[in-house]
mmCIF file of the N, C-alpha and C atoms, coordinates in Angstrom:
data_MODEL
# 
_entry.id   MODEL 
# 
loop_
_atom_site.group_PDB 
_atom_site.id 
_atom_site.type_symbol 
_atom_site.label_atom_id 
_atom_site.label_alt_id 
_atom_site.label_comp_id 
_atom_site.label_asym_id 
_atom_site.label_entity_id 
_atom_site.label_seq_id 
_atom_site.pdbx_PDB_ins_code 
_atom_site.Cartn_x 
_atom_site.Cartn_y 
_atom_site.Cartn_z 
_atom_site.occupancy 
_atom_site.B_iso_or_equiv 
_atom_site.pdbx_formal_charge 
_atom_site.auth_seq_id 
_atom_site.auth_comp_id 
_atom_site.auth_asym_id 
_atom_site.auth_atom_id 
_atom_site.pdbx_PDB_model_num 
ATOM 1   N N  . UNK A 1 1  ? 73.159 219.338 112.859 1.00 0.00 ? 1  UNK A N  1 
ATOM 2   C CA . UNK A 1 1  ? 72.745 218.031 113.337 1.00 0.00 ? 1  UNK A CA 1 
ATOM 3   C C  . UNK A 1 1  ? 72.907 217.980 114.849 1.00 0.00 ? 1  UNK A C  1 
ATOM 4   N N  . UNK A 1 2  ? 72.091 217.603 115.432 1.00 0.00 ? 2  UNK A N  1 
ATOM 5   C CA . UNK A 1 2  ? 71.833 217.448 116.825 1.00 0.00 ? 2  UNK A CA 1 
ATOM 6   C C  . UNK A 1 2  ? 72.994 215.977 117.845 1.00 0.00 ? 2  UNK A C  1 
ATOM 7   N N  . UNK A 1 3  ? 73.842 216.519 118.261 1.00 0.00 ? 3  UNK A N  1 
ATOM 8   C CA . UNK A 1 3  ? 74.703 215.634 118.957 1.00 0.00 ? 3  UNK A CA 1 
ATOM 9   C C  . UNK A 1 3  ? 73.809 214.138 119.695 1.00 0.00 ? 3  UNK A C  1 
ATOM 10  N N  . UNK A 1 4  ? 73.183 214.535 120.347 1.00 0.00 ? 4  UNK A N  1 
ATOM 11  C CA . UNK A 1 4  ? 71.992 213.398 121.128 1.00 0.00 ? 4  UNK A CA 1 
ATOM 12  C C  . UNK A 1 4  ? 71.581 212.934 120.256 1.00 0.00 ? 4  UNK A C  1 
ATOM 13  N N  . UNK A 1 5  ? 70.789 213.467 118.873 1.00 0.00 ? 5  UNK A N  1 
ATOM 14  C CA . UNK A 1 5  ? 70.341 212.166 118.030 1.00 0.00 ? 5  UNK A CA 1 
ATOM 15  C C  . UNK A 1 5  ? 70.566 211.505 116.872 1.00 0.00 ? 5  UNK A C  1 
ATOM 16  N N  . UNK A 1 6  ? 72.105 212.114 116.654 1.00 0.00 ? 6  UNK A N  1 
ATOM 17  C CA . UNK A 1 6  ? 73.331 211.332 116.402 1.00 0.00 ? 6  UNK A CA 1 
ATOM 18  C C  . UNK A 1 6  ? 74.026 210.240 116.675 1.00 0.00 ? 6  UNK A C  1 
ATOM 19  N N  . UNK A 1 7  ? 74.184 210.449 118.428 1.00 0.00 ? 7  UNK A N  1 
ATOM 20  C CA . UNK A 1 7  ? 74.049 209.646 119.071 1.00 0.00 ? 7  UNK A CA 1 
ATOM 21  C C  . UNK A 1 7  ? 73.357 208.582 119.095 1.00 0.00 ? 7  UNK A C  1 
ATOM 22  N N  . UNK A 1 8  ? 72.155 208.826 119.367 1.00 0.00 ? 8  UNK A N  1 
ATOM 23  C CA . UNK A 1 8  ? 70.546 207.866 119.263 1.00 0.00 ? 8  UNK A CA 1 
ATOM 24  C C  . UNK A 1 8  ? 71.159 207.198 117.527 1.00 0.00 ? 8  UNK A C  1 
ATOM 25  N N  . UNK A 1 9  ? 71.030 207.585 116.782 1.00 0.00 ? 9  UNK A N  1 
ATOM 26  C CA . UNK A 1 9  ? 71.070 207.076 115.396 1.00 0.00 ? 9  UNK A CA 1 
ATOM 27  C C  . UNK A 1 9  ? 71.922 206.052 115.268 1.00 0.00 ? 9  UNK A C  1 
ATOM 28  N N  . UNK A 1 10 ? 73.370 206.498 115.851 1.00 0.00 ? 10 UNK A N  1 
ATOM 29  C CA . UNK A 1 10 ? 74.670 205.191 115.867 1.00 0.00 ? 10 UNK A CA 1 
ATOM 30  C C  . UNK A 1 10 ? 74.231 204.301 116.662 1.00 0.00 ? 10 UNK A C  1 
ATOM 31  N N  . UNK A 1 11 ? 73.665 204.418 117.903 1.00 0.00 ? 11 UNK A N  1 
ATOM 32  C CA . UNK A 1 11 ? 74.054 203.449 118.681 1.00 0.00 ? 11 UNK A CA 1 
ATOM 33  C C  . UNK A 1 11 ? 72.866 202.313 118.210 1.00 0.00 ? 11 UNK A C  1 
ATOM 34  N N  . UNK A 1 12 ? 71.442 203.019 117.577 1.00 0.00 ? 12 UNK A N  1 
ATOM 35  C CA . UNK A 1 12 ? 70.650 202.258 116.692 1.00 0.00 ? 12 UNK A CA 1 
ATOM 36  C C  . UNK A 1 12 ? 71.297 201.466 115.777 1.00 0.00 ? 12 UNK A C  1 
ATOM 37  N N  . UNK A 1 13 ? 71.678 201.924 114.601 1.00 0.00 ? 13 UNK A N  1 
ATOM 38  C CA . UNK A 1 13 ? 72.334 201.066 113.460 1.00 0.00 ? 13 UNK A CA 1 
ATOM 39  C C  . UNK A 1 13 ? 73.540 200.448 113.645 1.00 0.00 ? 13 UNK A C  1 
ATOM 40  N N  . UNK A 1 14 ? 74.451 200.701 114.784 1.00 0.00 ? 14 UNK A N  1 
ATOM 41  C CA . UNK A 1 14 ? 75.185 199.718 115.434 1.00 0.00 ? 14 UNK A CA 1 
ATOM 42  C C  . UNK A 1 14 ? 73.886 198.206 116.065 1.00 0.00 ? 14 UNK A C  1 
ATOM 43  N N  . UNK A 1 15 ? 73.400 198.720 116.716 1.00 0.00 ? 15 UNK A N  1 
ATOM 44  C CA . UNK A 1 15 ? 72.258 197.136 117.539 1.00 0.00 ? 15 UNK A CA 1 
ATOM 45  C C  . UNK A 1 15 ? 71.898 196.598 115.671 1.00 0.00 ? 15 UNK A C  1 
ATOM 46  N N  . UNK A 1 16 ? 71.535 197.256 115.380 1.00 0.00 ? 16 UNK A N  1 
ATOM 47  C CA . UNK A 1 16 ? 70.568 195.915 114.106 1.00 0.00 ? 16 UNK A CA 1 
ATOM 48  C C  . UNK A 1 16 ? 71.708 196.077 113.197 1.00 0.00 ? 16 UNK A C  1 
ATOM 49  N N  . UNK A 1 17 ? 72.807 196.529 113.114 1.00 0.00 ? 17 UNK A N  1 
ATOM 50  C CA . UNK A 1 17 ? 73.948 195.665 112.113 1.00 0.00 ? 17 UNK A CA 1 
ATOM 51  C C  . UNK A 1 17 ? 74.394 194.278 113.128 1.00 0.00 ? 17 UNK A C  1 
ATOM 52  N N  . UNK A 1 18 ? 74.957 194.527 114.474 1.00 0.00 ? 18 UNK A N  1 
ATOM 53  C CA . UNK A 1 18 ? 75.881 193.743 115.015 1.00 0.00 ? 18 UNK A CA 1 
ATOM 54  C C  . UNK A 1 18 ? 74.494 192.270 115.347 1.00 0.00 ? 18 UNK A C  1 
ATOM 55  N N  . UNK A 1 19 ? 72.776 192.621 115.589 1.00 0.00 ? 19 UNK A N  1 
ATOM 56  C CA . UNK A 1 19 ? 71.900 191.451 115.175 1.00 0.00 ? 19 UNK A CA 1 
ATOM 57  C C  . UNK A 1 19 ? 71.936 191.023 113.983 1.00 0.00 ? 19 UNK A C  1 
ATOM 58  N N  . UNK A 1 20 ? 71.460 191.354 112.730 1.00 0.00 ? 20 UNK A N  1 
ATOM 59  C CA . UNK A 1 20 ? 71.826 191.332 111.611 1.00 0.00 ? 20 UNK A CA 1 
ATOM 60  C C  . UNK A 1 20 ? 72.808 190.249 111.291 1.00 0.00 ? 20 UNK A C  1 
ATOM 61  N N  . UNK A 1 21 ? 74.297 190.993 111.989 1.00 0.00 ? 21 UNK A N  1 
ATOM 62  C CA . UNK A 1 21 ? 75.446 189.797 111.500 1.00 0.00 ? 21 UNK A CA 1 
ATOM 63  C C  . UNK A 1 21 ? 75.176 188.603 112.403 1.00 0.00 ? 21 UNK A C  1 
ATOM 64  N N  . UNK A 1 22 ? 74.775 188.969 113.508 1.00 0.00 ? 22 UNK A N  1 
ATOM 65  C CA . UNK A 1 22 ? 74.486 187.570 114.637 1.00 0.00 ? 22 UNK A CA 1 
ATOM 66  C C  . UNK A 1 22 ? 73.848 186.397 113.803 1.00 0.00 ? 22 UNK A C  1 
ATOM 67  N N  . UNK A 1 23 ? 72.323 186.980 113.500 1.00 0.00 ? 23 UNK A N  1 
ATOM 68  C CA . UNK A 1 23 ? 71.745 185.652 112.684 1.00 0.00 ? 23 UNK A CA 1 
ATOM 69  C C  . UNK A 1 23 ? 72.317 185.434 111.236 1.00 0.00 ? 23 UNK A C  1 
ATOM 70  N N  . UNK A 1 24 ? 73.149 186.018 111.040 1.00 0.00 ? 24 UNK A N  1 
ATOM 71  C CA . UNK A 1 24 ? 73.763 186.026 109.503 1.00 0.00 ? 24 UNK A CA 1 
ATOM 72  C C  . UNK A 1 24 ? 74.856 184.251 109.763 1.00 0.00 ? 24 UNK A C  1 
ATOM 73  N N  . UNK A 1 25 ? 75.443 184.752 110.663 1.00 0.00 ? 25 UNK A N  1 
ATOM 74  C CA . UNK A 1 25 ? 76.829 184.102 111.128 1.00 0.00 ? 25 UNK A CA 1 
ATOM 75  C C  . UNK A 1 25 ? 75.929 182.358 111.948 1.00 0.00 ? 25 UNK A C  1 
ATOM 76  N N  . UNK A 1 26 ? 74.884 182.753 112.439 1.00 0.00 ? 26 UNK A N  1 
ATOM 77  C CA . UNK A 1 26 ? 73.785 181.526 112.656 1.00 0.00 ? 26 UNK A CA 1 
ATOM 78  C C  . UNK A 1 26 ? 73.850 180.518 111.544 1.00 0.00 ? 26 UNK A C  1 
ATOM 79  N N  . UNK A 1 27 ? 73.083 181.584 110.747 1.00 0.00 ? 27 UNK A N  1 
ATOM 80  C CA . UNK A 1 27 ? 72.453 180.768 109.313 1.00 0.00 ? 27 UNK A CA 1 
ATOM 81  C C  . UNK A 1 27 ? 73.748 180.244 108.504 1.00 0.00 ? 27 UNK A C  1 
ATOM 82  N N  . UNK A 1 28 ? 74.656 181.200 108.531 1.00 0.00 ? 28 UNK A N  1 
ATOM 83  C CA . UNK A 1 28 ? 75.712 180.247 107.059 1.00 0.00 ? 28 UNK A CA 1 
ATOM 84  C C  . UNK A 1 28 ? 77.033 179.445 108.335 1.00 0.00 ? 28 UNK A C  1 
ATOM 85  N N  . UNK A 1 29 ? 76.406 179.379 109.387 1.00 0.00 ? 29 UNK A N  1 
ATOM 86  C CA . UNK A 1 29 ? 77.075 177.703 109.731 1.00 0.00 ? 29 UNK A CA 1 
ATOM 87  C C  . UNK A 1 29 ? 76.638 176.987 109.590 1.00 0.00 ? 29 UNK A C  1 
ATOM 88  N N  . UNK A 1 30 ? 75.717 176.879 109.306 1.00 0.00 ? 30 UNK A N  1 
ATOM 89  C CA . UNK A 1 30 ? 74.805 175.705 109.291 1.00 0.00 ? 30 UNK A CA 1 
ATOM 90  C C  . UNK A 1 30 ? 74.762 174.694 107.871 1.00 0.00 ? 30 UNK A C  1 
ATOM 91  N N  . UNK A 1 31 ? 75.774 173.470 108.694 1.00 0.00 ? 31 UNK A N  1 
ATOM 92  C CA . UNK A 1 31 ? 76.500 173.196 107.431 1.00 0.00 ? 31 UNK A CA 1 
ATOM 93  C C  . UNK A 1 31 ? 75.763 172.068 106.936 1.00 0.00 ? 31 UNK A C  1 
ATOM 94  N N  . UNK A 1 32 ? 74.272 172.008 107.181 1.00 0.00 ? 32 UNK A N  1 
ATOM 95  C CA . UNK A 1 32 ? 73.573 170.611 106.752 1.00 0.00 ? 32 UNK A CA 1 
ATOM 96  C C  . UNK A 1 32 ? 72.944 170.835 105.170 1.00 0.00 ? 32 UNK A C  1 
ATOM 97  N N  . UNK A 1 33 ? 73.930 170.749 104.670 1.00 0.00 ? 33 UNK A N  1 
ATOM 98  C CA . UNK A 1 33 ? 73.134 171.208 103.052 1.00 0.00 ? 33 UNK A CA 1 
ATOM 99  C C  . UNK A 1 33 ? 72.263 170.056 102.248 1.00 0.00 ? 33 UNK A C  1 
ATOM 100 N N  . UNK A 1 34 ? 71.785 170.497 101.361 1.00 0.00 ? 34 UNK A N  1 
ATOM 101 C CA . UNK A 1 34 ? 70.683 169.069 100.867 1.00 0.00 ? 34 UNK A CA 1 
ATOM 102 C C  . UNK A 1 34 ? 71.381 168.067 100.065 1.00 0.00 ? 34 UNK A C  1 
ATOM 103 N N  . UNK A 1 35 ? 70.814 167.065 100.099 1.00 0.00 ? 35 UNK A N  1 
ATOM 104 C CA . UNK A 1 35 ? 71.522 165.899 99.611  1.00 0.00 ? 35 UNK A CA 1 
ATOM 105 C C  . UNK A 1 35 ? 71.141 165.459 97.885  1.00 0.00 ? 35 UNK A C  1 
ATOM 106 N N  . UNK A 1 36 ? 70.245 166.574 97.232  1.00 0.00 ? 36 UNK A N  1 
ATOM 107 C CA . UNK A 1 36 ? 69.574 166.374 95.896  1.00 0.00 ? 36 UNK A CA 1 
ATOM 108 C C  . UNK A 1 36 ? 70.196 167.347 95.199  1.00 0.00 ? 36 UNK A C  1 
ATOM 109 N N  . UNK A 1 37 ? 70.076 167.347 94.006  1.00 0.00 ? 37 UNK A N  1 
ATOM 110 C CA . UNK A 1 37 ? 70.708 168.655 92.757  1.00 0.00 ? 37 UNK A CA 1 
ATOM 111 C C  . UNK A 1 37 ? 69.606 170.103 93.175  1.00 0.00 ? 37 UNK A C  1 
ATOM 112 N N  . UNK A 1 38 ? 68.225 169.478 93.572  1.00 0.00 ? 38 UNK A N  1 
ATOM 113 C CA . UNK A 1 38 ? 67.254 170.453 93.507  1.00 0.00 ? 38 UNK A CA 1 
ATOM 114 C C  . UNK A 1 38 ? 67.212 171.196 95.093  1.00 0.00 ? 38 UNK A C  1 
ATOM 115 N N  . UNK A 1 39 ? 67.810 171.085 95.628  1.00 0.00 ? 39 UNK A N  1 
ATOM 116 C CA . UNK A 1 39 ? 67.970 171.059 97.560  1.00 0.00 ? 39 UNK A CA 1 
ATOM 117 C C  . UNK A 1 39 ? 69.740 172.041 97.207  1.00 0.00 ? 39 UNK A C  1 
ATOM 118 N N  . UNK A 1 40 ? 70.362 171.746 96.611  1.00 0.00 ? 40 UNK A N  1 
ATOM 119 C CA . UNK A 1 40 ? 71.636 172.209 96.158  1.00 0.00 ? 40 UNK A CA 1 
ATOM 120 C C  . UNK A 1 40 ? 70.988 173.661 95.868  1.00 0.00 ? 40 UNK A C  1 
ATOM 121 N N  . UNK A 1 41 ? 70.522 173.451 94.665  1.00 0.00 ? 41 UNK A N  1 
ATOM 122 C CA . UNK A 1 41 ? 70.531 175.255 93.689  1.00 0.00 ? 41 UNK A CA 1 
ATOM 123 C C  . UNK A 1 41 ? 69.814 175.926 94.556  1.00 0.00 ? 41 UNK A C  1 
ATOM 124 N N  . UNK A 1 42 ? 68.545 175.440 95.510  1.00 0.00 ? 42 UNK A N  1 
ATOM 125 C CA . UNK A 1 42 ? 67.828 176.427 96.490  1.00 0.00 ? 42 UNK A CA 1 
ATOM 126 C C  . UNK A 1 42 ? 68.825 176.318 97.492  1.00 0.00 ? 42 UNK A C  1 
ATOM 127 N N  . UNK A 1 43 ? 69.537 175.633 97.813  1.00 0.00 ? 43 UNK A N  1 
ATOM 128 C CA . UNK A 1 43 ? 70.856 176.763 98.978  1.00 0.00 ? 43 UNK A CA 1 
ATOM 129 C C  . UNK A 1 43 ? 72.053 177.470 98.092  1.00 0.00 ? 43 UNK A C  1 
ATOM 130 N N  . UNK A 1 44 ? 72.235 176.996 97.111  1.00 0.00 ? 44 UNK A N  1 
ATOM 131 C CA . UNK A 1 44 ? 72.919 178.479 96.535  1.00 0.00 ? 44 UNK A CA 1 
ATOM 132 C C  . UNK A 1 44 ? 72.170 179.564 96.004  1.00 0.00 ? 44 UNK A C  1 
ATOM 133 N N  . UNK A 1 45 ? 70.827 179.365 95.639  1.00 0.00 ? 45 UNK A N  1 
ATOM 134 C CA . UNK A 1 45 ? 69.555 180.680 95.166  1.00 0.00 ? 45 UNK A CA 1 
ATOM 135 C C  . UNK A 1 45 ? 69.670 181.306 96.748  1.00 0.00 ? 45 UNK A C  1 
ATOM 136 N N  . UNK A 1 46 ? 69.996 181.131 97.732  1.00 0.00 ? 46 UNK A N  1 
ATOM 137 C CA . UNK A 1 46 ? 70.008 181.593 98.986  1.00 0.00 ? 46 UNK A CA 1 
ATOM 138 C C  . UNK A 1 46 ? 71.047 182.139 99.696  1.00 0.00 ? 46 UNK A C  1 
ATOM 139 N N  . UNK A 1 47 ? 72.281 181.458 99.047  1.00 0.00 ? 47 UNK A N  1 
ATOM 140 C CA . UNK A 1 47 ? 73.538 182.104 99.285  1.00 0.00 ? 47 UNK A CA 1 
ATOM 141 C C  . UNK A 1 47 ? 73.534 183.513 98.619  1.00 0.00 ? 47 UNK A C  1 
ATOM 142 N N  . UNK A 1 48 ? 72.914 183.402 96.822  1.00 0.00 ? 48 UNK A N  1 
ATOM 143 C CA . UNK A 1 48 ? 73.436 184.285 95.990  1.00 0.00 ? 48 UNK A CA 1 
ATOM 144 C C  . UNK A 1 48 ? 72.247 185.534 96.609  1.00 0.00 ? 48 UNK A C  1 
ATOM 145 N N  . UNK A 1 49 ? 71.510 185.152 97.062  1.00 0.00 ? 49 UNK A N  1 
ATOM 146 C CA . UNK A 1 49 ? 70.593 186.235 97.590  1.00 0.00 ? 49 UNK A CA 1 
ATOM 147 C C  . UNK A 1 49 ? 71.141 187.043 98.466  1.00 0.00 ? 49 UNK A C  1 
ATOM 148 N N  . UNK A 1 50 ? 71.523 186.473 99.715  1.00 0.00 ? 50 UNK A N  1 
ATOM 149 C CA . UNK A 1 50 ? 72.141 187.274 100.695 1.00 0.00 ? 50 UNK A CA 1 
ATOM 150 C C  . UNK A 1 50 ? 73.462 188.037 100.033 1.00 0.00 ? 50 UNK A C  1 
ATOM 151 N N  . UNK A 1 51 ? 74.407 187.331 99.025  1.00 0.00 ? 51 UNK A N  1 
ATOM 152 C CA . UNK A 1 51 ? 75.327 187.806 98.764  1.00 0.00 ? 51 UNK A CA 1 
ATOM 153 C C  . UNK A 1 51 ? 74.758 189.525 97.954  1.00 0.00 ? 51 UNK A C  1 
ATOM 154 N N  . UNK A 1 52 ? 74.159 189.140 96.768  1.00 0.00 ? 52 UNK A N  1 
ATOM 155 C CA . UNK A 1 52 ? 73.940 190.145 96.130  1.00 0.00 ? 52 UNK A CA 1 
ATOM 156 C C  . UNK A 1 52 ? 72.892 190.779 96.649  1.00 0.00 ? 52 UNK A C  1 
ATOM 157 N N  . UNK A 1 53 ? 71.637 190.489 97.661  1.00 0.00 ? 53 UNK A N  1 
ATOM 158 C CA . UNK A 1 53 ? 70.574 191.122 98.145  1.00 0.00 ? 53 UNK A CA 1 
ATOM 159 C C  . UNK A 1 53 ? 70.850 191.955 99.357  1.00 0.00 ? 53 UNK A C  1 
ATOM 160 N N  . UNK A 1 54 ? 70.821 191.335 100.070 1.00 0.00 ? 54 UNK A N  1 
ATOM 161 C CA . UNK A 1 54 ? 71.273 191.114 101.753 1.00 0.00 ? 54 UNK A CA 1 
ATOM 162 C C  . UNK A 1 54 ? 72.167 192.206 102.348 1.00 0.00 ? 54 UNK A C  1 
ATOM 163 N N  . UNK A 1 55 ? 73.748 191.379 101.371 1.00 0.00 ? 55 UNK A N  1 
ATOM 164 C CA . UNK A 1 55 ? 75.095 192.531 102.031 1.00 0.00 ? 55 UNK A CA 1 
ATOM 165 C C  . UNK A 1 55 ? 75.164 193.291 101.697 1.00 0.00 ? 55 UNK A C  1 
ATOM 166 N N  . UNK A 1 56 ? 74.440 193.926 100.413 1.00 0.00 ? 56 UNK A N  1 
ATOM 167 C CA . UNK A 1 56 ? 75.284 195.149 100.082 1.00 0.00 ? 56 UNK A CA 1 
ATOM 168 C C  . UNK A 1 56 ? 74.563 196.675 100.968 1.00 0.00 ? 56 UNK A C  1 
ATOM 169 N N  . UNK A 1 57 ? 73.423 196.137 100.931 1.00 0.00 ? 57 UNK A N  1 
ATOM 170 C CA . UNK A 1 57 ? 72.991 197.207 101.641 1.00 0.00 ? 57 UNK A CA 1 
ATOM 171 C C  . UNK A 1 57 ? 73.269 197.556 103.736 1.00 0.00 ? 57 UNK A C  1 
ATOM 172 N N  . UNK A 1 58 ? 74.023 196.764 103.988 1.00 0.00 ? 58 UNK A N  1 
ATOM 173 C CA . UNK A 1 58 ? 74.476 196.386 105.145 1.00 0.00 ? 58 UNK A CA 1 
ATOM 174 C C  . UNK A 1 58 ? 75.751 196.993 105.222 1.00 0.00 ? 58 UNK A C  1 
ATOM 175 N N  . UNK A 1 59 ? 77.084 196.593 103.773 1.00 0.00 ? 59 UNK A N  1 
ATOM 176 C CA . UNK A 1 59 ? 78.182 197.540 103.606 1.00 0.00 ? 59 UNK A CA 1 
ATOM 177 C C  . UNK A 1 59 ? 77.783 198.825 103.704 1.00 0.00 ? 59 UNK A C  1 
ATOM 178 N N  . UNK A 1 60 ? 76.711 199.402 102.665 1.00 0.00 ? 60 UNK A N  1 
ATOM 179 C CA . UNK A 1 60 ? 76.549 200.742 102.690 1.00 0.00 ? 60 UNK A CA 1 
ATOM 180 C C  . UNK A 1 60 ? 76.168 201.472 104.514 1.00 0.00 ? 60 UNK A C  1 
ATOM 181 N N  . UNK A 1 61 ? 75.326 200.563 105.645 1.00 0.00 ? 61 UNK A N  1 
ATOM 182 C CA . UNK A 1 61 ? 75.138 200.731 106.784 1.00 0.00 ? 61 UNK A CA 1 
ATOM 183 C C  . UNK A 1 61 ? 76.043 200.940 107.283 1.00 0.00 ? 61 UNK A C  1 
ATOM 184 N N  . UNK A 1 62 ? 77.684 200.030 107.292 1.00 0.00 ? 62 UNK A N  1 
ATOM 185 C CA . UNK A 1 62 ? 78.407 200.023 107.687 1.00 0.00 ? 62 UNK A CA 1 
ATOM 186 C C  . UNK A 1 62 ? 79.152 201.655 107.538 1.00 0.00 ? 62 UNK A C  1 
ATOM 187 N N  . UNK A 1 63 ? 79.005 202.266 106.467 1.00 0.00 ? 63 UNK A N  1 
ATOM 188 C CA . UNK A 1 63 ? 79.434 203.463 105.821 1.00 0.00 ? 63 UNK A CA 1 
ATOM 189 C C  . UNK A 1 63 ? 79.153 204.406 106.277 1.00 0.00 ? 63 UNK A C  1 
ATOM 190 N N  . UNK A 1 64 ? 77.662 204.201 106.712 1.00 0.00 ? 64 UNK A N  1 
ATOM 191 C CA . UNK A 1 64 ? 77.062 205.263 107.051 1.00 0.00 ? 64 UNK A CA 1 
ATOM 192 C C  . UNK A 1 64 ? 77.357 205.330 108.572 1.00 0.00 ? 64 UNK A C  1 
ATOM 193 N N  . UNK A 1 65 ? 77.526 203.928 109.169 1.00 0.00 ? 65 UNK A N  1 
ATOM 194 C CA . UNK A 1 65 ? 78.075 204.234 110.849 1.00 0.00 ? 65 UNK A CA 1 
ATOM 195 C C  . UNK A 1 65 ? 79.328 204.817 110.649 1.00 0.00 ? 65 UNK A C  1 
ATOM 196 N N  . UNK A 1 66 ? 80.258 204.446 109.869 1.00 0.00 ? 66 UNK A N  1 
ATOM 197 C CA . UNK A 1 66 ? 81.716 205.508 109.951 1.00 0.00 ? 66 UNK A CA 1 
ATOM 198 C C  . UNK A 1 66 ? 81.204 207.032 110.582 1.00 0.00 ? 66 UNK A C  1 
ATOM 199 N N  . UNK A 1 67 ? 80.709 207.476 109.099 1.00 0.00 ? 67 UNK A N  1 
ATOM 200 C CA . UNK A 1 67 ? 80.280 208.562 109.002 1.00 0.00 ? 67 UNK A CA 1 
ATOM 201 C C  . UNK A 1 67 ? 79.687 209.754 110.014 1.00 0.00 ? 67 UNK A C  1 
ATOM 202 N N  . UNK A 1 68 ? 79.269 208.686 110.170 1.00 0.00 ? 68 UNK A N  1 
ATOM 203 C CA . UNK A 1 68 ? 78.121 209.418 111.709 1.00 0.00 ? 68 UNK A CA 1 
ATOM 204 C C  . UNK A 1 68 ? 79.125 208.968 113.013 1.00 0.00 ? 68 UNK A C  1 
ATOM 205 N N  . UNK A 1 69 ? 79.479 208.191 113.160 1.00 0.00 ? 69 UNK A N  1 
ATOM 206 C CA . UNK A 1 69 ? 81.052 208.352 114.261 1.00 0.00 ? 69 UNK A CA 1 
ATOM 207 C C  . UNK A 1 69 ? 82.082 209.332 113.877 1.00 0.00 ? 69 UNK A C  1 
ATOM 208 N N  . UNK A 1 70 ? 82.456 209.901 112.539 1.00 0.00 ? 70 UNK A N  1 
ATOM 209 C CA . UNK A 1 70 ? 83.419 210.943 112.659 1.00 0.00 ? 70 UNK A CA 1 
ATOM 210 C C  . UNK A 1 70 ? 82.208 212.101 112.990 1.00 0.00 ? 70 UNK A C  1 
ATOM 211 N N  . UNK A 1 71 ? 81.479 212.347 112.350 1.00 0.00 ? 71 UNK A N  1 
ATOM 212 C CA . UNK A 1 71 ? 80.282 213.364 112.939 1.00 0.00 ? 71 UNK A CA 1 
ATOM 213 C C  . UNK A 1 71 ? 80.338 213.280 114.444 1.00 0.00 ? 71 UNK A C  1 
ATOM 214 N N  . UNK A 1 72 ? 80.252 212.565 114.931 1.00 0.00 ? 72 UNK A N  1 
ATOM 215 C CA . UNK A 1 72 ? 80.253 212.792 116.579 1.00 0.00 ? 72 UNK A CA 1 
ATOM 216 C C  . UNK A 1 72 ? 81.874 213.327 117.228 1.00 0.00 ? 72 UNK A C  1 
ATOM 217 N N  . UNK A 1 73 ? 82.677 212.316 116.710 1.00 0.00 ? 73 UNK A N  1 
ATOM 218 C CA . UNK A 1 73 ? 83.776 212.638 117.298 1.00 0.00 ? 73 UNK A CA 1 
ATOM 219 C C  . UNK A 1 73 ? 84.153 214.131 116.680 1.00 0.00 ? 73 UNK A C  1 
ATOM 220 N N  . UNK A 1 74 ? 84.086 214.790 115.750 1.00 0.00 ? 74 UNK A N  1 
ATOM 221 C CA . UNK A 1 74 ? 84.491 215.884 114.999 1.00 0.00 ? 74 UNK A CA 1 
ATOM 222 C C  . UNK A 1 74 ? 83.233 217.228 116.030 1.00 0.00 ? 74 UNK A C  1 
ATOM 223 N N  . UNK A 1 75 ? 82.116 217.031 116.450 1.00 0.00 ? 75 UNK A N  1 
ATOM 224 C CA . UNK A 1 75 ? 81.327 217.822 117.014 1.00 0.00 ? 75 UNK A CA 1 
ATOM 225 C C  . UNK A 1 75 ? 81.559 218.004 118.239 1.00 0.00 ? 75 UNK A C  1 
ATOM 226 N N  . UNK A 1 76 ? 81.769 216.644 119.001 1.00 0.00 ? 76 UNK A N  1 
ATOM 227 C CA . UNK A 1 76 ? 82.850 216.836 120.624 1.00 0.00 ? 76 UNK A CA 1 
ATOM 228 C C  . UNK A 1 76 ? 84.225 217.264 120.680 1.00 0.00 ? 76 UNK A C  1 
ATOM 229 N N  . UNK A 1 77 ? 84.773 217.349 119.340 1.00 0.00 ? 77 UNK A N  1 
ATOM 230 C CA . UNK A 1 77 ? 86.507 217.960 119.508 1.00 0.00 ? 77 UNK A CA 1 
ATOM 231 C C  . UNK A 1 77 ? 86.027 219.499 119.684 1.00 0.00 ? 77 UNK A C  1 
ATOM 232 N N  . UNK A 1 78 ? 85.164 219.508 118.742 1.00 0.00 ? 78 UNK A N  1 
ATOM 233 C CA . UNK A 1 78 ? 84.554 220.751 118.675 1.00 0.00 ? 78 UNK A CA 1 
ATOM 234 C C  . UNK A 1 78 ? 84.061 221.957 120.059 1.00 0.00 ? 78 UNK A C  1 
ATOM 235 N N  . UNK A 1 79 ? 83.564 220.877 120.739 1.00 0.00 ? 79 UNK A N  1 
ATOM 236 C CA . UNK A 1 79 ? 82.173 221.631 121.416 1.00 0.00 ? 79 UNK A CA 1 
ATOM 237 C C  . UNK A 1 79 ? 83.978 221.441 122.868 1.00 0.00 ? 79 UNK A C  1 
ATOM 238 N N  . UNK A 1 80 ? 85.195 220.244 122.774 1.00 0.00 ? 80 UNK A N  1 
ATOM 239 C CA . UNK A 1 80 ? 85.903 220.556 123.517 1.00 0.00 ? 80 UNK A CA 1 
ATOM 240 C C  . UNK A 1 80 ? 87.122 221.729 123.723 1.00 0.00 ? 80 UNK A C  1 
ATOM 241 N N  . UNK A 1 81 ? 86.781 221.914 122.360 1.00 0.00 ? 81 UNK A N  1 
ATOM 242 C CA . UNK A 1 81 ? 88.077 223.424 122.105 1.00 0.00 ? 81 UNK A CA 1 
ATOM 243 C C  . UNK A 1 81 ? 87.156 224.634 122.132 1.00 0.00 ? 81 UNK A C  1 
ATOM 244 N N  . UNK A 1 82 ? 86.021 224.277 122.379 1.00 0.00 ? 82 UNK A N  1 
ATOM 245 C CA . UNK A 1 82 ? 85.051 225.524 122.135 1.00 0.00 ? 82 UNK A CA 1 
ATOM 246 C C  . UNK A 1 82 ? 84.681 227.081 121.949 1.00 0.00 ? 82 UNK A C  1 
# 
């Protein structure tokens, strides 16, 4: 794997996780919820979406930035004991 687009890759899926959570953290302040039973279940059909739609594939992003940060740091210890 190529150090530079390793690089390129993290510092990508770092920008659209840390946007991602930006408008995430927007949207669920927004504490004006509806005032009907039927205004209710479409903001929890919207909660349960993001919950079960949304995050999980965002945790797994999160996983994959670990990953690819020990990959970098493990290839520069590397390339520094050389």
């Amino acid at each position: 794997m190529d150090l530079e687009q390793s690089q390129e890759d993290y510092e990508r899926m770092v920008t659209d996780l840390l946007e991602w959570i930006h408008t995430k953290i927007t949207e669920l302040n927004d504490r004006n919820f509806s005032n009907s039973f039927a205004g209710i279940k479409q903001d929890m059909a919207k909660f349960t979406d993001y919950r079960v739609q949304q995050k999980p594939p965002k945790l797994a992003t999160t996983v994959d930035l670990c990953l690819t940060d020990l990959i970098i740091v493990q290839y520069l210890a590397a390339w520094r004991n050389g």
